[in-house]
C-alpha positions in Angstrom: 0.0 0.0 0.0 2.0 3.4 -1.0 0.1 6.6 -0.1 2.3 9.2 -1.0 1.6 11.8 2.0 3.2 12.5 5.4 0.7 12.5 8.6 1.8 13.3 11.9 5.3 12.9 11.2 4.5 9.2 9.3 5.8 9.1 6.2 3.3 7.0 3.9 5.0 7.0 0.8 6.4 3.6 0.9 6.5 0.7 3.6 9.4 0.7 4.7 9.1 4.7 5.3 6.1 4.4 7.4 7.6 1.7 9.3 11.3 3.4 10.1 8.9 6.6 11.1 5.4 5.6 12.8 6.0 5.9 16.7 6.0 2.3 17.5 6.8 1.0 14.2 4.2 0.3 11.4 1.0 -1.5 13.9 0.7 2.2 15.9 -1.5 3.5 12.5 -2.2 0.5 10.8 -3.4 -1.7 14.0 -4.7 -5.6 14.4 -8.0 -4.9 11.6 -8.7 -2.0 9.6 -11.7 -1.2 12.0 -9.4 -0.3 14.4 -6.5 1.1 12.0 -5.5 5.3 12.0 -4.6 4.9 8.6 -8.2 3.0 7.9 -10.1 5.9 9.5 -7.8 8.3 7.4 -9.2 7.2 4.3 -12.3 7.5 5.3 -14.7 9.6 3.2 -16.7 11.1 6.3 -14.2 12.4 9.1 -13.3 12.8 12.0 -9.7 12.0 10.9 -7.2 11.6 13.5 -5.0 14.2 13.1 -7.7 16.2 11.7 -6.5 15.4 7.8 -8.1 12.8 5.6 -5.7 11.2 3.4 -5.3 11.5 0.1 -4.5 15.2 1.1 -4.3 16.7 -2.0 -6.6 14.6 -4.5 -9.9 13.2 -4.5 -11.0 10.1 -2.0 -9.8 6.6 -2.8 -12.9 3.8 -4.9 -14.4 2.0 -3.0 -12.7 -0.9 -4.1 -9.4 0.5 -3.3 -10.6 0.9 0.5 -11.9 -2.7 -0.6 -8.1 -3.5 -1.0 -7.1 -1.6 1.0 -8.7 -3.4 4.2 -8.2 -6.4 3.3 -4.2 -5.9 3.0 -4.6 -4.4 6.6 -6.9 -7.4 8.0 -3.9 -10.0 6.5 -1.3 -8.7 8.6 -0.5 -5.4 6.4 3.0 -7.3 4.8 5.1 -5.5 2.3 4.0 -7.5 -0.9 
């Protein structure tokens, strides 16, 4: 998953940025499920955000069957593949 976009000092544009810069290493945003995962309720459509900010900052939100993707990769153990 590569979200090109920096949120509260995480870098998102690549896995092994978010990991080397997310507090406590990549689980503090992306968490055990995406129900529970910062960077699940980031992409939300409707906020609150964490943070505030929505991710994508700058474009339009992600397709539903991104988000589709997007949880499932996160439910799986969110691995670098």
């Amino acid at each position: 998953c590569h979200i090109s976009a920096h949120s509260g000092g995480v870098n998102l544009s690549n896995y092994q940025t978010m990991k080397a810069s997310a507090p406590a290493g990549a689980s503090s945003i992306i968490g055990a499920s995406h129900a529970g995962s910062v960077l699940w309720q980031m992409l939300q459509p409707a906020g609150p955000w964490p943070g505030g900010v929505r991710m994508p900052l700058a474009g339009g939100y992600l397709a539903p069957d991104q988000l589709d993707k997007i949880a499932a990769w996160i439910d799986q153990g969110a691995k670098n593949n």
